[in-house]
VOTITOR-418626 format. One record per residue (C-alpha): x, y, z; residue number from 1; residue in one letter. Coordinates in Angstrom, 1 decimal. Example, Ala and Ser with C-alpha at 12.3 -4.5 7.8 and 13.67 -1.06 7.14 Angstrom:
BEGIN
     east    north       up     i   aa
     12.3     -4.5      7.8     1    a
     13.7     -1.1      7.1     2    s
END
This chain:
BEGIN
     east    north       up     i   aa
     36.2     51.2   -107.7     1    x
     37.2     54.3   -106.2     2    x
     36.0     57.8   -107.3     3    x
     38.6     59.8   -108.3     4    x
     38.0     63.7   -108.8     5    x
     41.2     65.0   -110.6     6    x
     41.3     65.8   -113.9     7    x
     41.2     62.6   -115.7     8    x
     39.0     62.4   -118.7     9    x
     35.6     60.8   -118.6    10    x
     34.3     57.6   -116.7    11    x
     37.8     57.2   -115.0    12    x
     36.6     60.1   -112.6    13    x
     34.1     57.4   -111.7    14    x
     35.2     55.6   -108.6    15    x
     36.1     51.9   -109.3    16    x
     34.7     49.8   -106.1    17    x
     35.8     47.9   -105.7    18    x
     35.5     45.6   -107.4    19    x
     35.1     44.4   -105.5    20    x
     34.6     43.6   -102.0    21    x
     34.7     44.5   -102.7    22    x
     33.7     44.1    -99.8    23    x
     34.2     47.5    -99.3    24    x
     36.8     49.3    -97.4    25    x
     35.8     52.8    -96.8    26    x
     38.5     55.3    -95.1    27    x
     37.4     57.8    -93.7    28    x
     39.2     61.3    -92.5    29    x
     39.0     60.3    -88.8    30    x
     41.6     61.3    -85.7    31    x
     42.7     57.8    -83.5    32    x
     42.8     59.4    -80.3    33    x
     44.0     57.6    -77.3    34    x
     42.0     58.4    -73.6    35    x
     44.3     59.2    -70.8    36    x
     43.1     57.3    -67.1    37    x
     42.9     59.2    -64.4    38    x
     44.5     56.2    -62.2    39    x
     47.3     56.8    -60.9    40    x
     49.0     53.6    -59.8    41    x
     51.4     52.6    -62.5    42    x
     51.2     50.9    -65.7    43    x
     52.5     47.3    -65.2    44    x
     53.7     45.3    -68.3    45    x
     50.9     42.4    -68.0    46    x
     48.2     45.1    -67.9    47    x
     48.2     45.4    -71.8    48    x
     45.3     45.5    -73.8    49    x
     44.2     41.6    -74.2    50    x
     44.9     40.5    -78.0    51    x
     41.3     40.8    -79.1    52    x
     41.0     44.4    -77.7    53    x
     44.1     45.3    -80.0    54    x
     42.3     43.6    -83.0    55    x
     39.7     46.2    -82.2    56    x
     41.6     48.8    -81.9    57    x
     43.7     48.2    -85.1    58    x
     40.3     47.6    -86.9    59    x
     38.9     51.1    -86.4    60    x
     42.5     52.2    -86.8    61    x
     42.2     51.1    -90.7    62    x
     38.7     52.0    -90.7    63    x
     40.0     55.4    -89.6    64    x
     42.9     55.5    -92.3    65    x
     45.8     55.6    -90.0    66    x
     47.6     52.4    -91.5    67    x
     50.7     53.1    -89.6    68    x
     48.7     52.0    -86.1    69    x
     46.9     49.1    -87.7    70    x
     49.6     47.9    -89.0    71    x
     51.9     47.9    -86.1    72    x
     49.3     46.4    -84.0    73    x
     48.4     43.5    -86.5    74    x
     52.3     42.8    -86.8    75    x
     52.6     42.6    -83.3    76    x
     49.4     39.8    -83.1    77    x
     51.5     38.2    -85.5    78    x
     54.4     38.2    -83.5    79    x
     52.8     37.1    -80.6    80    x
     51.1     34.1    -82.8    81    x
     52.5     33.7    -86.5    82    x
     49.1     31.6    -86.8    83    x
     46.8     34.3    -85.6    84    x
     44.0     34.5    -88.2    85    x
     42.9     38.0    -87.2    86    x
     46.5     39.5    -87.6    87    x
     47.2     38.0    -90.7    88    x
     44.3     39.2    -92.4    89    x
     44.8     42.5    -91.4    90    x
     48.1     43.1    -92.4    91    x
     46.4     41.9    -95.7    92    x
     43.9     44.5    -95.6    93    x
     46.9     47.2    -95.1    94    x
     48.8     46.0    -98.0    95    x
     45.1     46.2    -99.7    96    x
     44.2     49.6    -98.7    97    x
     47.8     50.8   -100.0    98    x
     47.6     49.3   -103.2    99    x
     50.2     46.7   -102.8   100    x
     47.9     43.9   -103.9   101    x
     50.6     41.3   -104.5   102    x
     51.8     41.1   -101.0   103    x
     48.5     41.6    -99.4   104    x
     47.1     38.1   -101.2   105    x
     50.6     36.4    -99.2   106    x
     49.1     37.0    -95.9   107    x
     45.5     36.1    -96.8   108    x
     46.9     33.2    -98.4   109    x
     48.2     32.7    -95.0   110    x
     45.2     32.8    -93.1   111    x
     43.2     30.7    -95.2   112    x
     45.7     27.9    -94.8   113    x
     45.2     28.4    -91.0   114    x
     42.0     28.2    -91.1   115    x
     40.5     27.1    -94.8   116    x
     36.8     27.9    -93.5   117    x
     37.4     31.8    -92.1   118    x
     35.3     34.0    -94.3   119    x
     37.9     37.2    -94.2   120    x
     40.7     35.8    -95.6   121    x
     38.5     33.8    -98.5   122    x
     37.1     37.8    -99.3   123    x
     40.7     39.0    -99.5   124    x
     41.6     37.0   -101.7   125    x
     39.0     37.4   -104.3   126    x
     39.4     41.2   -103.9   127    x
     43.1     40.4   -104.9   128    x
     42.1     39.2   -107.7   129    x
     39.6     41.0   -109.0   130    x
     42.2     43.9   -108.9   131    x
     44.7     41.5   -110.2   132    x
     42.2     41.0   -113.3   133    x
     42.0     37.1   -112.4   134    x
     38.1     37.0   -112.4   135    x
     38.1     33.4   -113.0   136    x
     39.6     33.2   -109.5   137    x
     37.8     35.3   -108.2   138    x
     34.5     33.9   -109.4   139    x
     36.0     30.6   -107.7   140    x
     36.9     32.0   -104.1   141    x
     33.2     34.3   -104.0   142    x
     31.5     30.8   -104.6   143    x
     33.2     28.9   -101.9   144    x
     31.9     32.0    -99.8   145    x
     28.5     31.7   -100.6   146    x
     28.8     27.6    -99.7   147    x
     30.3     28.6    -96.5   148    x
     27.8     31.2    -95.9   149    x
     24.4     31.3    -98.1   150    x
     23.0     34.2    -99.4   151    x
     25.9     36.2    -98.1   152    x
     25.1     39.9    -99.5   153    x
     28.7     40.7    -99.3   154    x
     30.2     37.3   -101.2   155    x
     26.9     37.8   -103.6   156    x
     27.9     41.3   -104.4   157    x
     31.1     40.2   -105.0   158    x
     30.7     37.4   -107.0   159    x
     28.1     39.5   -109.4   160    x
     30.6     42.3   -110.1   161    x
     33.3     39.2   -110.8   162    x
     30.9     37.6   -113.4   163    x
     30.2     41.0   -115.0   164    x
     33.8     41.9   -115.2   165    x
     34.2     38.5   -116.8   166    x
     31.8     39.3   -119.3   167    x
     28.9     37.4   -117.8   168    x
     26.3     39.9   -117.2   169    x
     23.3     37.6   -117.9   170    x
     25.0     35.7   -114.8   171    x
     25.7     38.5   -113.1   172    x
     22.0     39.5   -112.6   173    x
     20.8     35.8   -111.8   174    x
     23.1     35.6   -109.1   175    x
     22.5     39.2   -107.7   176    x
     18.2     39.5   -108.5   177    x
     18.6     36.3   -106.5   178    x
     20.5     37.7   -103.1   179    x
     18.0     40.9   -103.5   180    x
     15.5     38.4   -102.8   181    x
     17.0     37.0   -100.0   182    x
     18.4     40.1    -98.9   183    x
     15.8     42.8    -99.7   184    x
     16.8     46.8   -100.9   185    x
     20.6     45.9    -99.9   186    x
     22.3     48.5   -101.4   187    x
     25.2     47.2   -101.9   188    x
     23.9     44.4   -104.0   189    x
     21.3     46.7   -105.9   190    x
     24.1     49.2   -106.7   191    x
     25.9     46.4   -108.9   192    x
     22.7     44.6   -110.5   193    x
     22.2     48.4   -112.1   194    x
     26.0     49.0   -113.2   195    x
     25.3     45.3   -114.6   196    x
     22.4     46.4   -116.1   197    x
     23.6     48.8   -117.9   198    x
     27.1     47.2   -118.8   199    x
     24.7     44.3   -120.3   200    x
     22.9     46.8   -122.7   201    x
     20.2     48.0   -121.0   202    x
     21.2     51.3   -119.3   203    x
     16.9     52.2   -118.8   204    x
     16.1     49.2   -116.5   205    x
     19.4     50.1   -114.7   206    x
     18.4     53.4   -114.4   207    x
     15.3     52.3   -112.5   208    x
     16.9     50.3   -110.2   209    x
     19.6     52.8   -109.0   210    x
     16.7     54.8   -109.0   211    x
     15.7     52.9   -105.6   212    x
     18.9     53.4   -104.3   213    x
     19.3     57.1   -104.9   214    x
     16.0     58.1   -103.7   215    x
     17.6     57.9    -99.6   216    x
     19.5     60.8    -99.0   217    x
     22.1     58.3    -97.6   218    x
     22.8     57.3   -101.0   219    x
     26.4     56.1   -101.7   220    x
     28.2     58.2   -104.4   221    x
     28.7     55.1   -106.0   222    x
     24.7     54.6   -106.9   223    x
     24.9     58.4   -108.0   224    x
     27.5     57.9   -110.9   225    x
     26.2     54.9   -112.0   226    x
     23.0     56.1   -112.2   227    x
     24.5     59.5   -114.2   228    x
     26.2     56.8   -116.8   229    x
     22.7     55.5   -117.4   230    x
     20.8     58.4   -118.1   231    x
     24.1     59.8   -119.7   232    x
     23.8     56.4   -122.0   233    x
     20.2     57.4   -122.9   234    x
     21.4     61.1   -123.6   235    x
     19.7     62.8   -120.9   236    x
     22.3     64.6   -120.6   237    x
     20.8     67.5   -118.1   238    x
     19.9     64.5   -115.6   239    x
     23.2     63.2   -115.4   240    x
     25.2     66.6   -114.7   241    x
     22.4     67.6   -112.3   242    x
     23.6     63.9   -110.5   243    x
     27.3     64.6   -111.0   244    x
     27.4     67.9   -110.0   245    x
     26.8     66.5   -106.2   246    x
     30.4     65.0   -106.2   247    x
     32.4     66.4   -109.0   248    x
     33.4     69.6   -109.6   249    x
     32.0     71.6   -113.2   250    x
     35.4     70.9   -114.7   251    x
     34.6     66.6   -113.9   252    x
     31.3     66.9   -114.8   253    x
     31.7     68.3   -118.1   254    x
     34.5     65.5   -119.1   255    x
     32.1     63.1   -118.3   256    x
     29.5     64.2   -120.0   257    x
     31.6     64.7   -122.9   258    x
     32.5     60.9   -122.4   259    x
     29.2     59.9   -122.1   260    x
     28.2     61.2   -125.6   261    x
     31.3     59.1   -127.3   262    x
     30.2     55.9   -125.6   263    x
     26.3     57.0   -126.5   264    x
     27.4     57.8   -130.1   265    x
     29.6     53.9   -130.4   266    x
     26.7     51.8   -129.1   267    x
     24.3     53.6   -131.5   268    x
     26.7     52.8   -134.3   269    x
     26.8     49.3   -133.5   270    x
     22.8     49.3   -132.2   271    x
     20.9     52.3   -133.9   272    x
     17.7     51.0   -132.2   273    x
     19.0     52.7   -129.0   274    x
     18.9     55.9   -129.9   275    x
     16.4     55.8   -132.8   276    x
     14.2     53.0   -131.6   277    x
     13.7     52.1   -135.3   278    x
     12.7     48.4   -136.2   279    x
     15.1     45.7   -137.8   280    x
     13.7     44.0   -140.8   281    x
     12.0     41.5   -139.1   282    x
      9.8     44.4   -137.6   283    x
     11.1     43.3   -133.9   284    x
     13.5     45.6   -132.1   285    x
     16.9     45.3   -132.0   286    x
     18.3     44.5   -128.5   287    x
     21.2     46.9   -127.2   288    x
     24.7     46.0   -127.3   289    x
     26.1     45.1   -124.1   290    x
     28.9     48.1   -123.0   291    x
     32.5     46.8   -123.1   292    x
     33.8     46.5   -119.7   293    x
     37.3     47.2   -120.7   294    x
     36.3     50.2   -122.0   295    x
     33.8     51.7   -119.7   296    x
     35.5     52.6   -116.2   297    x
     32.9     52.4   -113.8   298    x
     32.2     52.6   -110.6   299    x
     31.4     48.9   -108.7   300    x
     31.1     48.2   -105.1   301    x
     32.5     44.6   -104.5   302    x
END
């Protein structure tokens, strides 16, 4: 999930990650620049780059944001070999990273049946469709990950935020409290046990986890907004603008806050024990309804 900072209302300035898996592809504002040799014999046809030095090339090209290289160099991989692993899956990742989602899960598609066992084509494909809104498949594809590769913080990550869009945030957590242990203070995976915390009801103890995230000045922005929904949820309302006002602009921060208070003033409706703290008639505490996911747009890495 992406963070957006135009003038949207509310949590939809929250980035969506993405969800994914995301894996997580993060563009930056970079330059490709080419080095010019200072040889002077002539360039002869069969002194091109060797394939796997173009993959490299085309990988910090997308990493970079200039699609138009990557893309020309992945098309010509394929050209060269319409079975190339590496080239398919990249022109998938261009077709991700533009938003054309359809024709992006063609060529991982195509990968995978080239080789069933690659990991990058399997993680394309579940990014498709957790975009695509087909968590079930998702939740499918990020499992035959983790079989491939165990305690994978990448497939875990994206396998948690697909059972918590599903609903499943009790499963969510199991599955990522589990890679945290086998994969201690990832951020990635810590970033969506909180949102899932907080999605599943309980917006204190995910507050305390992002809490562990947030406290390196490396911090993604991602850890920041979620952690500004959960304090935002428990109407510590200067906390949160203090966090948002590090990536959003006054006018962003506001609307969120003012979003914050609608969502804080629906789950106390439906759960007055979260705001009031009062007893039920049984004398126990009510536990917090869990946040709609549909309704909450949030910010996930995947």
């Amino acid at each position: 999930m992406k963070t957006r900072q135009n003038s949207l209302p509310g949590m939809r300035r929250l980035s969506a990650a993405a969800c994914c898996a995301t894996l997580v592809i993060a563009l930056g504002a970079c330059t490709t620049t080419t080095r010019q040799s200072v040889d002077s014999r002539p360039v002869m046809r069969n002194s091109a780059p060797s394939t796997m030095s173009e993959m490299r090339i085309a990988d910090t090209a997308l990493d970079s944001g200039n699609v138009e290289l990557a893309t020309s160099l992945y098309e010509k991989a394929v050209q060269a070999d319409p079975h190339s692993v590496a080239g398919l899956t990249g022109l998938g990742n261009t077709l991700y990273t533009v938003g054309d989602f359809t024709r992006a899960g063609v060529y991982y598609e195509r990968a995978s049946k080239t080789d069933a066992n690659a990991p990058a084509p399997l993680i394309g494909i579940a990014r498709v469709a957790m975009r695509q809104r087909r968590f079930d498949d998702a939740i499918a594809t990020y499992r035959r990950l983790l079989a491939l590769m165990p305690d994978d913080p990448l497939a875990s990550a994206g396998l948690g935020a697909a059972l918590d869009m599903n609903g499943d945030h009790k499963g969510a957590q199991a599955v990522l409290r589990q890679a945290l242990r086998k994969n201690a203070g990832d951020p990635l995976i810590s970033v969506n046990l909180g949102l899932s915390l907080i999605l599943g009801g309980d917006p204190r103890e995910g507050a305390n986890v992002l809490l562990d995230v947030t406290r390196f000045p490396a911090a993604p922005p991602q850890a920041r907004q979620d952690l500004a929904l959960a304090y935002g949820l428990l109407g510590n309302r200067e906390a949160a603008a203090e966090i948002l006002s590090r990536d959003l602009p006054k006018a962003s921060v506001e609307d969120n806050l003012r979003y914050y208070d609608i969502q804080r003033e629906l789950l106390a409706r439906r759960t007055p024990s979260l705001s009031s703290n009062t007893s039920n008639t049984t004398g126990t505490s009510a536990a917090p309804a869990a946040i709609p996911t549909a309704q909450v747009q949030t910010t996930r890495l995947k």
